[in-house]
N, C-alpha and C positions, 0 to 999 in steps of 0.2 A: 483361426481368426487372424486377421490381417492385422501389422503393426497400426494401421491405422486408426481400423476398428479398436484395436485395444488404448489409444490414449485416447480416443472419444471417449470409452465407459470410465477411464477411471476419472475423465473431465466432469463427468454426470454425477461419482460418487460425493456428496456432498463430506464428507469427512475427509477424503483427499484436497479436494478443491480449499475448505478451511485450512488445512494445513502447509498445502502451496501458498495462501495467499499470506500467511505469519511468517513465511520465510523468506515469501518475498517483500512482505514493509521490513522483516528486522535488516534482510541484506540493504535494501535500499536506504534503509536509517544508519548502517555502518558507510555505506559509499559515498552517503553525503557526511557524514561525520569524517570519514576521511579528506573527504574533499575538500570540508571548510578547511580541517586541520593542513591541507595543505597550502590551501588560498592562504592562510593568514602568516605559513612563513613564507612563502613566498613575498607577503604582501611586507612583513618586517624586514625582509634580507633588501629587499629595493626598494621602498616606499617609508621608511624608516631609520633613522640615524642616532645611535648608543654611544654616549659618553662614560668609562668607568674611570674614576679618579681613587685611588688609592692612598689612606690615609700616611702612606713612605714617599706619595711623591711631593715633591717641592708646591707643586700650584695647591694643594690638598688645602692650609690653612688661607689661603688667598680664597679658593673659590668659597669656602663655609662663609667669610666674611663676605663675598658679592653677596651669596645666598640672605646675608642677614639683611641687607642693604634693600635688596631687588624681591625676598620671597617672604619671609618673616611677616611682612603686611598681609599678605595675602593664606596663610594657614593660621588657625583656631590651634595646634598641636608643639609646642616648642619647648624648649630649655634653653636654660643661662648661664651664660659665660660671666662669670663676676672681673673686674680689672680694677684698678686703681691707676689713676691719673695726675702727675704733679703739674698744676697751673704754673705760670710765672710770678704770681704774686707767691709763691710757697707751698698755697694749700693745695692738701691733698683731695681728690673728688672721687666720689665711690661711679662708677661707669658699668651698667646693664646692659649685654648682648643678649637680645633672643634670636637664638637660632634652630630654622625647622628640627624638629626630634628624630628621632628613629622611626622610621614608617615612611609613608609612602606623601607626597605633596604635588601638587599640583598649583603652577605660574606662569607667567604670562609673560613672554620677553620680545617686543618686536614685532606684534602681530601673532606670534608659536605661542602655541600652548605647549611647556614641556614640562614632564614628568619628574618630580625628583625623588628619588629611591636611596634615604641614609640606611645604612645599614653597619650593625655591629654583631663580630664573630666572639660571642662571650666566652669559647670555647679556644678559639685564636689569639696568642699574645705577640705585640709589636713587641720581639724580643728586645730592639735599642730601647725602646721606651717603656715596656713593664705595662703596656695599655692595653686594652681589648681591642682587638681589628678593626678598622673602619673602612667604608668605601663611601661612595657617592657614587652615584650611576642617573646620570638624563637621559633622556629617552623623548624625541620629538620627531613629529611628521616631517619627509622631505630627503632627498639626499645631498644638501650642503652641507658642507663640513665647517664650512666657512665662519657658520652662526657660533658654533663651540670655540673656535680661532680667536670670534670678537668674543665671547663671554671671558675668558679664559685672559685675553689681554685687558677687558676691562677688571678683572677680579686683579689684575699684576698693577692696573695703573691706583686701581685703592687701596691696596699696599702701601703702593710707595708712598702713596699723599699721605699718607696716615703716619709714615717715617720722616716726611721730609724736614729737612733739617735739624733731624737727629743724626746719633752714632749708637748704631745698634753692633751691641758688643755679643759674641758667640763664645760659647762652650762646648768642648769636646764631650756628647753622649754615644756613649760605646763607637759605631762606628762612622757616628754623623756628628756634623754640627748644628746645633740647636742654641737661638737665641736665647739672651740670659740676661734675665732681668727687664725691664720696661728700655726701649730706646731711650737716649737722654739727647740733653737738648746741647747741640753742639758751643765746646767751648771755642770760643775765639784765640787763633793762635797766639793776637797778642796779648791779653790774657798769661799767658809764661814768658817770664823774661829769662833768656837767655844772653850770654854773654854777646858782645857786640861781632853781629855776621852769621853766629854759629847758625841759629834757626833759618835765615835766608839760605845758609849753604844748604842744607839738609832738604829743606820746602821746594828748590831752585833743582836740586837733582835727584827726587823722586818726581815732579813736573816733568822733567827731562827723561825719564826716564817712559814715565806714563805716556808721552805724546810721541814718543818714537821705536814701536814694536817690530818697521821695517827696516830700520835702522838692523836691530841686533838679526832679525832674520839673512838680510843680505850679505850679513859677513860670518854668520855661522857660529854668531854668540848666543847662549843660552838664553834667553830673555827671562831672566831673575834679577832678582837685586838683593843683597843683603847689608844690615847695618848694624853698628853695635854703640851703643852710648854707655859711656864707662865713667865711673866719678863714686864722690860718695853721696851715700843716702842724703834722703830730704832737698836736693839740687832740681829736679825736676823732672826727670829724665821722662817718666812713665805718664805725666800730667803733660808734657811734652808731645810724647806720640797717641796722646786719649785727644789733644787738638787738633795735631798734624790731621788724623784722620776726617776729624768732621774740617777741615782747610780744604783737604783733596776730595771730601763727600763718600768716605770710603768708610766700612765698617770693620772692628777690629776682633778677631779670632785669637783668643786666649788659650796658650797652651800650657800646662802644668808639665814639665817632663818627670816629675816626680811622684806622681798621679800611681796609685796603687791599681796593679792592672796593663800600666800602659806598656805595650812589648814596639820591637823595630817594626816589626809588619803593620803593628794598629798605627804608630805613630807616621812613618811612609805615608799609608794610605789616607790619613787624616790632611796630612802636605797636600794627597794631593789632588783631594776632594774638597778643600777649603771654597765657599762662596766666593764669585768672581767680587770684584772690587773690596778687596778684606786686605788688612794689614795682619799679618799672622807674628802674633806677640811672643816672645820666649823670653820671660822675666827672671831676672837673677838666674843668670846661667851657669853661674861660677857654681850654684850651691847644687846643682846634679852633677857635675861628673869635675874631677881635680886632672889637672894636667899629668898627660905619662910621664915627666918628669918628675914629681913628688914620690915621695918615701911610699915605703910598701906600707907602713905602718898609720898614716894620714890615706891610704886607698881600702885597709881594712877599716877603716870607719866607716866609709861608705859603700859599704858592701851591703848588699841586700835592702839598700833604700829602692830601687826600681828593678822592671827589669827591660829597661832598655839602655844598648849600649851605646858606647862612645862612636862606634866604626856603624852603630845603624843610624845614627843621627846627623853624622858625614856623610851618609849614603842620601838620607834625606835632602839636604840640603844643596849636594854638589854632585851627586851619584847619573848611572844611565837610569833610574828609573824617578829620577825629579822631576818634578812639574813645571811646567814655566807660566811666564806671564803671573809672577808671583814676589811680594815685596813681603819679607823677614825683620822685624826688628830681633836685637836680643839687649839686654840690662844687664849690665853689673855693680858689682862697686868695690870690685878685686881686680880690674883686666890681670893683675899678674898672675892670677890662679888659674887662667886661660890656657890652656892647652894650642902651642903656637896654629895648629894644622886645623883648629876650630875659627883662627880671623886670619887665614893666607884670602886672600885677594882671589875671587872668584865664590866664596862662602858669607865673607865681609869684606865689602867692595868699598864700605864707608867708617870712621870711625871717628867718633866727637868724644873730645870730652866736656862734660855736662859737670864742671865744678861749685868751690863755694862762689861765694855774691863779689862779681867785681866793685867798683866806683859806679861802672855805668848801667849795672843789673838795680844797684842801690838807689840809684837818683832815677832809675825809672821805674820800680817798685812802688818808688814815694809818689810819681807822678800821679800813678793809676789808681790812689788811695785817696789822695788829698786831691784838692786844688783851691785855687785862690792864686789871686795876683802875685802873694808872695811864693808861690808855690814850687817855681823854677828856685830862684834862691833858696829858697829852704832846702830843698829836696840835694841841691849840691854841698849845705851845711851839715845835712846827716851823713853823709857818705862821708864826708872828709871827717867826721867824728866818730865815724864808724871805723874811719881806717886806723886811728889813733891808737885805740887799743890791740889792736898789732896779732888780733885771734880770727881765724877763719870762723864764718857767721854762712850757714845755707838760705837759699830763700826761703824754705819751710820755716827756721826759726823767723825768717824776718817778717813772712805776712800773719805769721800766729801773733809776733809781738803790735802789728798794726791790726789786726782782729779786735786784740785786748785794747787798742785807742782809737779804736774808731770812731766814736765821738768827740776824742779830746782835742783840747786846742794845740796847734801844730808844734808849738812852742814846749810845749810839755814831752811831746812825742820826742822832741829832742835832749832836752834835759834830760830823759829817762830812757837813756839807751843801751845802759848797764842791764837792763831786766832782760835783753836780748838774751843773754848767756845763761839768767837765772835757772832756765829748767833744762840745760844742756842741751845734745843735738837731736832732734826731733825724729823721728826713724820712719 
């Protein structure tokens, strides 16, 4: 029998013939399942555009808030963000975010339909934060990139509205900074009276300092600044640079160096990953580390309060691996417990002192308290009866004792200016 003859008979066998023909729908049902499976990545790799936003990066709290703004109307599935908001009249107002849930959403931005996919790794912990993992991931038709560009800059510009004209203060969490506490509503520099010049000098050369970055580039200076305000407590110092900041519209980074935990490499790296336009705060600086000069026996006391050294926080601030385009305050109210080679000039470039209440800190204290016709004269008769008693007076004692008259008549506020002293100095 011919090969030929032989697949004719077993074509006629009906039990073959069934059997070719299930092998050939299942083959055919595989090759088209592979098929589509391969149309459709095809069709996602080119035809398709994936945003993953990770709850570490910086846009992550911006873009949840566009989402609340832009997508929240549009899904049935959400949770809430609880805040609390202080009005300007005082009160305080209870404030409800609903924002999409975990699972999957679908909105409408610009004509696109895109996909938004929250998702949490209950299994994953944001080691800085102690939180369960989050992502966000869009997903829309088309290959511009462009549309993620604009989402992403409009989720930055409601942000900022939502900040502006505040001073959002930051706190060092493990190896990030993370805003702390609600933004406040910026105080006005004048607002703190400083001695007459001091705060213009100060205001006048971080301006100068901010508006000329090719300045320090072309001559091969660090573009840093650092500043030290030294004096005693209750003077201002700190209520000083919480205005400077909202003056310059800059946010202030609070660093603790005494911070349980904190080593040279976290505190470096915290230098010098500080949010751009931040005033990086170092309060009472005398009380972390005592000058190499002092007794062995005044350096065993503070032993084991931290464990970041003297020579890593030199290296911080003046070393090859500092940061630039970076403004330092630091606080005291000891400079003499200073360690000379912590304010040589290139570390502290500037240095005020922030003391008690002159004549003219006095009679402008009284300005911004009182007014009335007789108010200039007044306000020159307490300061000269202020200076009588012959005792340094801070501004903390003096606007707690115009706190306590702020109703009274002017005339009494002066009569009663003995009571300044009554509770000693304010701390």
């Amino acid at each position: 029998m011919t090969i030929t003859e032989y697949i004719s008979a077993l074509s006629d066998n009906p039990y073959f013939g069934a059997g070719f023909g299930l092998f050939g729908l299942g083959a055919s049902a595989a090759i088209l399942r592979k098929g589509l499976q391969g149309a459709l990545i095809f069709f996602r790799r080119n035809y398709m555009i994936t945003l993953e936003v990770p709850c570490r990066d910086k846009s992550y709290q911006w873009l949840l808030q566009w989402i609340t703004q832009k997508g929240a109307r549009q899904t049935q599935h959400l949770s809430v963000e609880t805040s609390f908001i202080q009005k300007e009249t005082g009160h305080v107002k209870t404030r409800y975010d609903f924002i999409p849930s975990i699972g999957t959403h679908i909105m409408r931005y610009k004509g696109m339909w895109i996909k938004v996919e929250r998702t949490r790794e209950q299994q994953t912990l944001d080691l800085h934060m102690g939180v369960p993992w989050e992502s966000v991931t869009l997903t829309a038709f088309g290959r511009n990139k462009e549309m993620y560009f604009n989402i992403l800059e409009e989720a930055r510009q409601l942000a900022l509205k939502e900040t502006e004209g505040k001073t959002i203060m930051y706190t060092a969490m493990g190896a990030e900074w993370r805003p702390f506490g609600h933004p406040r509503k910026r105080r006005p520099i004048e607002s703190v009276v400083l001695d007459r010049g001091v705060s213009h000098r100060i205001l006048s050369d971080c301006r100068d300092f901010i508006d000329n970055p090719k300045w320090y580039a072309d001559r091969g200076i660090p573009y840093r600044r650092g500043y030290l305000l030294y004096g005693p407590p209750g003077c201002g110092k700190s209520s000083y640079i919480t205005a400077l900041a909202g003056e310059l519209e800059y946010g202030i980074c609070l660093l603790n160096l005494s911070e349980r935990g904190l080593t040279d490499d976290r505190l470096n790296h915290l230098m010098n990953v500080a949010p751009e336009q931040t005033i990086i705060l170092l309060e009472d600086i005398d009380a972390a580390f005592l000058s190499r000069e002092d007794t062995t026996q005044q350096k065993a006391a503070y032993e084991g309060l931290n464990r970041v050294t003297f020579s890593g926080l030199l290296n911080c601030l003046d070393g090859v691996a500092s940061t630039e385009a970076r403004i330092v305050f630091m606080t005291t109210n000891y400079l003499e417990r200073l360690d000379p080679a912590l304010i040589r000039p290139g570390r502290v470039d500037m240095k005020e002192y922030i003391g008690h209440c002159s004549k003219y800190q006095l009679e402008e204290m009284y300005k911004r308290f009182y007014n009335g016709p007789e108010c200039i004269q007044k306000a020159s008769i307490f300061a000269e009866k202020v200076a009588t008693y012959n005792k340094p007076v801070s501004p903390a004692q003096v606007q707690g004792y115009f706190m306590v008259h702020k109703m009274s008549d002017q005339q009494l506020v002066i009569d009663s200016i003995e009571d300044i002293w009554n509770d000693g100095p304010v701390r």
